[in-house]
DSSP file (Angstrom, degrees, kcal/mol; ACC not computed):
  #  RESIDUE AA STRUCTURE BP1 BP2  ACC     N-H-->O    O-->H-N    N-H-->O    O-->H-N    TCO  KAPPA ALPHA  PHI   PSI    X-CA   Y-CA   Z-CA
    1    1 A X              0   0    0      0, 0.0     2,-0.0     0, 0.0     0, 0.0   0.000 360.0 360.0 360.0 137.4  -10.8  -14.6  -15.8
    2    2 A X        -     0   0    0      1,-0.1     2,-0.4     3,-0.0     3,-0.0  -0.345 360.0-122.8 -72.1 150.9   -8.4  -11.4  -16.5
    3    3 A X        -     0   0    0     -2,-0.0     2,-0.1     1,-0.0    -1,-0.1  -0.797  36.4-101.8 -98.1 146.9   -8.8   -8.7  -14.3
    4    4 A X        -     0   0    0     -2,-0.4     3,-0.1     1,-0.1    -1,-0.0  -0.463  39.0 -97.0 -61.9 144.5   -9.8   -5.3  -16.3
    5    5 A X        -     0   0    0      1,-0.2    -1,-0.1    -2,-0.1    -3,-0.0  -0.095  44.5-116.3 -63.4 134.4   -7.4   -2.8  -16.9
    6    6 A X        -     0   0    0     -3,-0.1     2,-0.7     1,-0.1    -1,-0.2   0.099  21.1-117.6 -65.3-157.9   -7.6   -0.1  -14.3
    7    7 A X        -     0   0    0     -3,-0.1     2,-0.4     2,-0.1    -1,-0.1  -0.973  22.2-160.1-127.7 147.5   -8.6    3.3  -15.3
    8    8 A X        +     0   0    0     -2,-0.7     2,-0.1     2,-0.0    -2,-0.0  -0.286  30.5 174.8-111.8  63.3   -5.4    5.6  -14.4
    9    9 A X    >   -     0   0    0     -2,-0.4     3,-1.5     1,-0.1     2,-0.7  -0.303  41.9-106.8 -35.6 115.2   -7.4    9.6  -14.3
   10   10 A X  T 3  S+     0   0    0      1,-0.2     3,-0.1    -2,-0.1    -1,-0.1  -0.541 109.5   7.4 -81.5 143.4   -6.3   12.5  -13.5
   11   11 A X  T 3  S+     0   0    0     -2,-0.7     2,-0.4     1,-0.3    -1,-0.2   0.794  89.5 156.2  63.1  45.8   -7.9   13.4  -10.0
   12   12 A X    <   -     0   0    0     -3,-1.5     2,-0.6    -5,-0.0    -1,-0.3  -0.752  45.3-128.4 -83.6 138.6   -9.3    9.7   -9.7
   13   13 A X        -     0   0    0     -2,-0.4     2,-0.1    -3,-0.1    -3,-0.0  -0.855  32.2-166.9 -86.8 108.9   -9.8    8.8   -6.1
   14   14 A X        -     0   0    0     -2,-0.6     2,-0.4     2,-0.0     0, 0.0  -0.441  18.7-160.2 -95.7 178.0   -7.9    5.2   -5.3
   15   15 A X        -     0   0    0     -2,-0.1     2,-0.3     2,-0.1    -2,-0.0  -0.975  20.9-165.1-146.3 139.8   -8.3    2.9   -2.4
   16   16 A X        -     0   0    0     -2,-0.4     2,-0.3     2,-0.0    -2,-0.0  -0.932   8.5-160.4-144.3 152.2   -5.3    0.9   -2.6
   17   17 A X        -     0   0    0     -2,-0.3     2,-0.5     2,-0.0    -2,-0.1  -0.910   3.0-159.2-168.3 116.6   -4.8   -2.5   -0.5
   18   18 A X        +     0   0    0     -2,-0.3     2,-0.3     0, 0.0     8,-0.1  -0.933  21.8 179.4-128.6  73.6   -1.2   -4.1    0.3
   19   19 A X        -     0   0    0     -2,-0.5     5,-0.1     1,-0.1     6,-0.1  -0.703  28.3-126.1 -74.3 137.3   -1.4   -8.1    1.2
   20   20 A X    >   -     0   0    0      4,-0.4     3,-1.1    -2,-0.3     2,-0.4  -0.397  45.6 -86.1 -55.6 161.7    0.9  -10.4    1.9
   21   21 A X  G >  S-     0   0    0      1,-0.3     3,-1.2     4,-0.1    -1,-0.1  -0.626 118.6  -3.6 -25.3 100.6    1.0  -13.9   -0.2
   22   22 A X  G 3  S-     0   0    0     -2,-0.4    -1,-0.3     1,-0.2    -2,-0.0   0.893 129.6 -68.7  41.1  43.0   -1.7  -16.1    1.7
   23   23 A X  G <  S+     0   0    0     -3,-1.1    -3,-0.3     1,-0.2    -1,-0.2   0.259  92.5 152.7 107.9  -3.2   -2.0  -13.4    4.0
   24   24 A X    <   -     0   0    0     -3,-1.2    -4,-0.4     1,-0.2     2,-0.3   0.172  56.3 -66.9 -68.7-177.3    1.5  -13.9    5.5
   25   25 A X        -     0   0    0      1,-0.1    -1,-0.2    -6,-0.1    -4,-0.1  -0.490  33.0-174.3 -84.1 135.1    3.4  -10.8    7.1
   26   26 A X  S    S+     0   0    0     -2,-0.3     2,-0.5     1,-0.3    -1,-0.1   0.838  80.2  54.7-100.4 -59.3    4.6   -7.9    4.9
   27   27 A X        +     0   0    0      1,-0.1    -1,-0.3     5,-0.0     3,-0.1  -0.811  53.2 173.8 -93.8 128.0    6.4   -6.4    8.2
   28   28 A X        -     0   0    0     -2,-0.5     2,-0.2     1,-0.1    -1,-0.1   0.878  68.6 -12.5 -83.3 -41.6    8.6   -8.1    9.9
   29   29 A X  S  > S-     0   0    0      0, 0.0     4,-1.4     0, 0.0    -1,-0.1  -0.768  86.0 -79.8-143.1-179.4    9.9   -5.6   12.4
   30   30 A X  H  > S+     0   0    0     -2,-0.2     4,-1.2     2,-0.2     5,-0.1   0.554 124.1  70.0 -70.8  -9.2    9.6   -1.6   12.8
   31   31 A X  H  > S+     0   0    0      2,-0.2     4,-3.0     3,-0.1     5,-0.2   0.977  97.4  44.2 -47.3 -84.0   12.5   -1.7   10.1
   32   32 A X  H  > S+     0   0    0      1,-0.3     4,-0.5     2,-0.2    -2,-0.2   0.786 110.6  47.7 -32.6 -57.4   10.6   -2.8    7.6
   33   33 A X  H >X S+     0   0    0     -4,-1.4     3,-1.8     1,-0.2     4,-1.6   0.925 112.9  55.2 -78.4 -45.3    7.5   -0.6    8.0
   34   34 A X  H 3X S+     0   0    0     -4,-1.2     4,-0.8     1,-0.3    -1,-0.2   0.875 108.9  47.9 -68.6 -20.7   10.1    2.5    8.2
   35   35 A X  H 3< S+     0   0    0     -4,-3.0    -1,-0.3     1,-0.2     4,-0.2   0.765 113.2  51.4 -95.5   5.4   11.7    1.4    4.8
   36   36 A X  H <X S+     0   0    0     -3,-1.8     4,-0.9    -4,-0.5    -2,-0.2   0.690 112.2  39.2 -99.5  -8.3    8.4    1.2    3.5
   37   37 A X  H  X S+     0   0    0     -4,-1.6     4,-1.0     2,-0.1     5,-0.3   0.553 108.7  62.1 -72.5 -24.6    7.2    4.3    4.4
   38   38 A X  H  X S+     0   0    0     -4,-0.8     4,-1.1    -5,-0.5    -2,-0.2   0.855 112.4  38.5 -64.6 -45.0   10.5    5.7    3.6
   39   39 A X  H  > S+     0   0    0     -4,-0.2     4,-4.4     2,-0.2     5,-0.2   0.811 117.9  50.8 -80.3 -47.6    9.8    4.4   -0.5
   40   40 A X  H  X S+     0   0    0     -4,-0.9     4,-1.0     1,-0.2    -2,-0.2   0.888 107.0  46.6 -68.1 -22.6    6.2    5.3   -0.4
   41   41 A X  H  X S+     0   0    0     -4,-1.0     4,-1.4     2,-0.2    -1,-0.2   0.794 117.6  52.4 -98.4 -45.4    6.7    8.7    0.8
   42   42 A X  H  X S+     0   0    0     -4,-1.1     4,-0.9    -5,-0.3    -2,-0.2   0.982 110.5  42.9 -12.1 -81.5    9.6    8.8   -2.1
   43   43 A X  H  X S+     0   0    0     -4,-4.4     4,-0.8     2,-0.2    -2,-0.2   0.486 105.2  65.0 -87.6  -8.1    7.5    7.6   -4.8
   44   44 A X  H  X>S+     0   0    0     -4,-1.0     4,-3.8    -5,-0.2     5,-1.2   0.753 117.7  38.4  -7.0 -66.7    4.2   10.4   -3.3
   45   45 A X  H  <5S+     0   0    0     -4,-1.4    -2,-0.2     1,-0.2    -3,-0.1   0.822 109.3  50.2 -79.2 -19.1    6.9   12.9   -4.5
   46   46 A X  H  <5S+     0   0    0     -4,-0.9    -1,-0.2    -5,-0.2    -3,-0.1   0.976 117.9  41.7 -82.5 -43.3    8.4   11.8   -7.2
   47   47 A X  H  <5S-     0   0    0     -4,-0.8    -2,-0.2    -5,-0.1    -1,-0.2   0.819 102.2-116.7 -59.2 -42.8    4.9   11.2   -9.0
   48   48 A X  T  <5 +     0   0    0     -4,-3.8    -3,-0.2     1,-0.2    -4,-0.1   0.368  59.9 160.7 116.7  -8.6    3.0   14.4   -7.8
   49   49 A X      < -     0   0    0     -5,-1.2     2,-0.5    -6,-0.1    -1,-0.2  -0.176  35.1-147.2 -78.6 146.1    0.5   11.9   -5.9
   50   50 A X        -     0   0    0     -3,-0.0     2,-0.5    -5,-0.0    -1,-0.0  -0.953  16.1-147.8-103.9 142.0   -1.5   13.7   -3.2
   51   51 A X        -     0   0    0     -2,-0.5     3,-0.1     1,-0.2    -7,-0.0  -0.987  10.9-168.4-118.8 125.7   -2.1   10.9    0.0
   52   52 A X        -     0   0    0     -2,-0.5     2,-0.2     1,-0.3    -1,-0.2   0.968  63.0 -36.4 -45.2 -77.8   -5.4   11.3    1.9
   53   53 A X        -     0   0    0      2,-0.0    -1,-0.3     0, 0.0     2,-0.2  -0.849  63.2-173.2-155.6 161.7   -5.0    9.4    4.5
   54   54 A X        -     0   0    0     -2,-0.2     2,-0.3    -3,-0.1    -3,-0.0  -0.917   4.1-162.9-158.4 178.5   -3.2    5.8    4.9
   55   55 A X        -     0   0    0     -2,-0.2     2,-0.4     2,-0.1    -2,-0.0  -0.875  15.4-147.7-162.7 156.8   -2.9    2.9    7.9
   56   56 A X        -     0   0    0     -2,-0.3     2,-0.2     0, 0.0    -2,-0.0  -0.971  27.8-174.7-116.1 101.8   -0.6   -0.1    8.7
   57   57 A X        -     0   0    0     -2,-0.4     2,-0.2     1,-0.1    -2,-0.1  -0.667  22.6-123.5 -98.5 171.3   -2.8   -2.5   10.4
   58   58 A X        -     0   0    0     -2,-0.2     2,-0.6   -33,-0.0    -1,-0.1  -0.366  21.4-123.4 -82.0 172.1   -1.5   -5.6   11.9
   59   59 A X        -     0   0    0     -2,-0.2     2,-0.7     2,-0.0   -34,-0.0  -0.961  24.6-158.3-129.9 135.0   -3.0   -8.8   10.7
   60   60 A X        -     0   0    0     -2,-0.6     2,-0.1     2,-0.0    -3,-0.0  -0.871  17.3-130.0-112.3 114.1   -4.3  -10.6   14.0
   61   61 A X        -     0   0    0     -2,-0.7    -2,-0.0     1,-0.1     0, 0.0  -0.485  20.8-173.5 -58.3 138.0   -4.7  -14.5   13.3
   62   62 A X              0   0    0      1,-0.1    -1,-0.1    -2,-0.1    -2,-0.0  -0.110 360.0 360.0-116.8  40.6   -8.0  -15.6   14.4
   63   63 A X              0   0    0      0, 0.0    -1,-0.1     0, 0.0    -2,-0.1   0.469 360.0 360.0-118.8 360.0   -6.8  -19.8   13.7
Protein backbone atom coordinates (compact mmCIF):
# COMPACT_ATOMS: atom_id res chain seq x y z
CA UNK A 1 0.00 0.00 0.00
CA UNK A 2 1.33 3.67 -0.97
CA UNK A 3 1.94 5.83 1.71
CA UNK A 4 -0.21 9.34 1.44
CA UNK A 5 1.26 12.30 0.36
CA UNK A 6 2.30 14.40 3.34
CA UNK A 7 0.68 17.68 3.83
CA UNK A 8 3.70 20.36 3.54
CA UNK A 9 1.75 23.78 5.61
CA UNK A 10 2.84 26.67 6.46
CA UNK A 11 3.32 26.63 10.34
CA UNK A 12 2.55 22.77 10.37
CA UNK A 13 4.09 21.18 13.44
CA UNK A 14 6.38 17.89 12.23
CA UNK A 15 7.83 15.17 14.23
CA UNK A 16 10.39 13.84 12.15
CA UNK A 17 12.19 10.25 12.80
CA UNK A 18 15.78 9.29 11.20
CA UNK A 19 16.42 5.32 11.04
CA UNK A 20 18.93 3.33 9.94
CA UNK A 21 18.13 0.33 7.25
CA UNK A 22 17.08 -2.57 9.65
CA UNK A 23 17.83 -0.44 12.41
CA UNK A 24 21.64 -0.46 11.77
CA UNK A 25 23.82 2.58 12.90
CA UNK A 26 23.37 6.00 11.20
CA UNK A 27 26.54 7.27 13.40
CA UNK A 28 29.47 5.70 13.34
CA UNK A 29 31.71 7.94 15.39
CA UNK A 30 31.36 11.76 16.83
CA UNK A 31 32.38 12.64 13.10
CA UNK A 32 29.50 11.64 11.73
CA UNK A 33 26.93 13.09 14.09
CA UNK A 34 29.05 16.56 13.78
CA UNK A 35 28.67 16.43 9.91
CA UNK A 36 25.18 15.78 10.39
CA UNK A 37 24.37 18.39 12.56
CA UNK A 38 26.60 20.57 10.57
CA UNK A 39 23.98 19.86 7.20
CA UNK A 40 20.95 19.97 9.25
CA UNK A 41 21.68 23.18 10.95
CA UNK A 42 22.56 24.32 7.03
CA UNK A 43 19.48 23.24 5.62
CA UNK A 44 17.28 24.97 9.11
CA UNK A 45 18.76 28.11 7.46
CA UNK A 46 18.66 27.86 4.20
CA UNK A 47 14.81 26.87 4.31
CA UNK A 48 13.52 29.35 7.02
CA UNK A 49 12.64 26.12 9.22
CA UNK A 50 12.26 27.01 12.90
CA UNK A 51 13.63 23.64 15.15
CA UNK A 52 11.90 23.04 18.43
CA UNK A 53 13.71 20.83 19.94
CA UNK A 54 15.73 17.67 18.51
CA UNK A 55 17.84 14.45 20.10
CA UNK A 56 20.38 11.88 18.89
CA UNK A 57 19.72 8.82 20.80
CA UNK A 58 21.83 5.82 20.58
CA UNK A 59 20.17 2.61 19.62
CA UNK A 60 20.95 0.07 22.49
CA UNK A 61 20.57 -3.69 21.17
CA UNK A 62 18.46 -5.55 23.49
CA UNK A 63 19.36 -9.20 21.20
Amino acid sequence: MLRQPRLDLPDLLYHVIIRGIDRNTIFHDDHDRRNFLDRFSNLLTQTNTERCAFVITPIISIY
